[in-house]
Legacy VTK file of the C-alpha trace (Angstrom):
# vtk DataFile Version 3.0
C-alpha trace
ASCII
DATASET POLYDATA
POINTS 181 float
103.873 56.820 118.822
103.244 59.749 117.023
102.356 59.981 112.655
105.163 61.985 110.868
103.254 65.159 109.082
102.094 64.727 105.978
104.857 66.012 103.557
103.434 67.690 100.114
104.926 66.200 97.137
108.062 68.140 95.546
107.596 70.133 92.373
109.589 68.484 89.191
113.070 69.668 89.666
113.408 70.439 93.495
115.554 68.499 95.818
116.106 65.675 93.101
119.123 64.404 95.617
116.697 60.876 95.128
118.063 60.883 91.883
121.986 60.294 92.600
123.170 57.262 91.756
123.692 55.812 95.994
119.896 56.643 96.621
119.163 55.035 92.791
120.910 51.954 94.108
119.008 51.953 97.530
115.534 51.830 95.320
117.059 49.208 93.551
117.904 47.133 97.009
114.083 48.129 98.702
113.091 46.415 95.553
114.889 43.293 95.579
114.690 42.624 99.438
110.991 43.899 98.882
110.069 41.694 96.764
111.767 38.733 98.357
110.141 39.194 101.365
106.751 39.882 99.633
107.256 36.567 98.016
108.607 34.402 101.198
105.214 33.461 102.380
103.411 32.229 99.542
106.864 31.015 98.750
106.090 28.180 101.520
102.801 27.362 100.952
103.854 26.746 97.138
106.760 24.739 97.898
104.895 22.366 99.778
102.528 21.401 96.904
105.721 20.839 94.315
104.627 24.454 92.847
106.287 27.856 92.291
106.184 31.572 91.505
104.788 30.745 88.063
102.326 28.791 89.614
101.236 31.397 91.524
101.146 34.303 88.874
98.877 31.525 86.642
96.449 31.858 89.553
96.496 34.904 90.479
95.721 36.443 86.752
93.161 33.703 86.402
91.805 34.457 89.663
91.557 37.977 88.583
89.766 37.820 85.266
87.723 34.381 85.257
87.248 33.114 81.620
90.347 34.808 80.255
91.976 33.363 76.695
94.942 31.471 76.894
96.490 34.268 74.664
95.487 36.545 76.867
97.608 34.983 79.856
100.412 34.775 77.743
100.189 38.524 76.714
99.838 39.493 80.568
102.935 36.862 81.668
105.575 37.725 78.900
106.385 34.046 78.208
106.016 31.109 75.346
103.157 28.930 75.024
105.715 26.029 75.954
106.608 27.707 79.073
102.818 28.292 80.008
102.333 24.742 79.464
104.758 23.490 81.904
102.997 25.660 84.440
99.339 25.174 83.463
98.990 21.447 82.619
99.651 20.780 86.451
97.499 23.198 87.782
94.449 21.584 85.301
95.873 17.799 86.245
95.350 18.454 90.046
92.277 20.682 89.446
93.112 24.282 90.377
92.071 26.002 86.778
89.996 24.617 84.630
89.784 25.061 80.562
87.013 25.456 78.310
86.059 25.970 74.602
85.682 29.763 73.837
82.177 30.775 72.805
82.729 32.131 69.700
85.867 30.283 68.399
86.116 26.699 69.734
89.879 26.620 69.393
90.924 28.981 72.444
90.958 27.840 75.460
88.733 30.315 78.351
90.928 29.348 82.041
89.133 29.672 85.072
89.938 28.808 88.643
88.037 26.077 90.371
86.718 26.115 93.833
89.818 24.661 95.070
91.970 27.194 92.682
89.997 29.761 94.113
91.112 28.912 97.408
94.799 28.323 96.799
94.524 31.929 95.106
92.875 32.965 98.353
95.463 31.441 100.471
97.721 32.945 98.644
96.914 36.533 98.583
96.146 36.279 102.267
99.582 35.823 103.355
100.661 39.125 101.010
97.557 41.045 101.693
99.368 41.196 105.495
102.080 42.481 103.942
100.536 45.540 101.834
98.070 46.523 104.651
101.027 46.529 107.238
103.206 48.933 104.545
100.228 50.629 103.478
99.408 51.743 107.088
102.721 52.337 108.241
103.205 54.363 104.993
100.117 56.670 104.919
97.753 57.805 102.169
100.372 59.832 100.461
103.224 57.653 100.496
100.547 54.979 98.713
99.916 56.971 96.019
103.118 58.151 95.358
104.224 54.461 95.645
101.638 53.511 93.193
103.438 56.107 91.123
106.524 54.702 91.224
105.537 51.397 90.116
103.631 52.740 87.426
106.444 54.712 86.462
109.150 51.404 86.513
106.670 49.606 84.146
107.032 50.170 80.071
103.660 50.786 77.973
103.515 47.427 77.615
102.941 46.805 80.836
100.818 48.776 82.126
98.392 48.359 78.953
98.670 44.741 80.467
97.514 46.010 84.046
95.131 47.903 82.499
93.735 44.877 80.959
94.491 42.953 83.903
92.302 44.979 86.281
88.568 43.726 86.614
86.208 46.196 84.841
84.613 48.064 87.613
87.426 48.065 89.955
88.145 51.853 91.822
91.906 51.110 91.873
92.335 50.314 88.534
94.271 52.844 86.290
91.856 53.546 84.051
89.369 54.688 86.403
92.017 57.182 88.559
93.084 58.904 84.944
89.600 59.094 83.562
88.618 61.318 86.576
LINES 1 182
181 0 1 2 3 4 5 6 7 8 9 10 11 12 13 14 15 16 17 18 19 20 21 22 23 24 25 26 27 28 29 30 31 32 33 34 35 36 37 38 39 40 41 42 43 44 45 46 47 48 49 50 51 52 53 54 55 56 57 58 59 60 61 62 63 64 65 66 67 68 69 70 71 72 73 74 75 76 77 78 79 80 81 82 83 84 85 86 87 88 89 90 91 92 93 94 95 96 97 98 99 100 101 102 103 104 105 106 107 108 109 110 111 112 113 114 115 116 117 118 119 120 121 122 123 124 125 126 127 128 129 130 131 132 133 134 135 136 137 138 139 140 141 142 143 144 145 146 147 148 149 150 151 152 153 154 155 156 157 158 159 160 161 162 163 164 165 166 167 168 169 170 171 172 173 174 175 176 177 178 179 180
């Protein structure tokens, strides 16, 4: 089977039929069955062990920046302190993330994974890292970065200050290191 050519990108304002309101609606459905699909796996493996999506976003942002404030979490997840609780006090009672003083102020709480939070995290991404490599492959170099585009693009400041901050320090994918070059 042969690769389609690589298309160039568009310039701003040239066949913008992407932006009528059927093909608007169509991004809107790749999203949702996307994202369901994305999810299905890890889905499972949660299910099993009485956990869920929240569950799973605890590890992974824990997984991704070891040591990270309670506040911090919060800031990155978008929810209440009450709703973090419900999903972090299990997760520290059956020994997935552990909590610790902070270093310079004793009353926040640093969250790291534990070995065996480390590899539920692992398990985890595992089943969705299939998924991106397949779509990133299938896609092609160009499509990835435009994608990448795209989701930067659906994201407010907020947001993406949050992935910003999210990102480990020295990682090539992060934002901050594509729009410093």
């Amino acid at each position: 089977m042969s690769e389609a050519p690589e298309s160039k990108p568009v310039g701003a304002g040239r066949q913008l039929l992407f932006l009528r309101e059927e093909e608007l609606r169509l991004a809107q459905d790749l999203l949702f069955f996307g994202y369901r699909d994305f999810t299905a796996g890890p889905d499972a493996i949660l299910a099993e062990l009485g956990m869920g999506r929240a569950h799973h976003r605890v590890l992974h942002f824990v997984g991704r920046r070891p040591g990270i404030t309670v506040g911090d979490l919060l800031a990155i997840l978008g929810i209440t302190k009450q709703s973090l609780g419900r999903v972090l006090t299990p997760l520290v009672e059956e020994g997935y993330v552990t909590q610790a003083p902070g270093r310079n102020d004793r009353r926040q709480r640093l969250l790291s994974l534990t070995e065996k939070g480390e590899a539920m995290e692992r398990r985890l991404f595992e089943r969705q890292r299939e998924w991106v490599m397949r779509a990133y492959r299938e896609a092609g170099p160009v499509a990835v970065e435009g994608f990448r585009r795209v989701m930067l693009g659906l994201m407010g400041a907020e947001a993406r200050a949050q992935l910003d901050r999210a990102q480990p320090a020295a990682s090539p994918a992060s934002p901050r290191s594509r729009s410093a070059a």
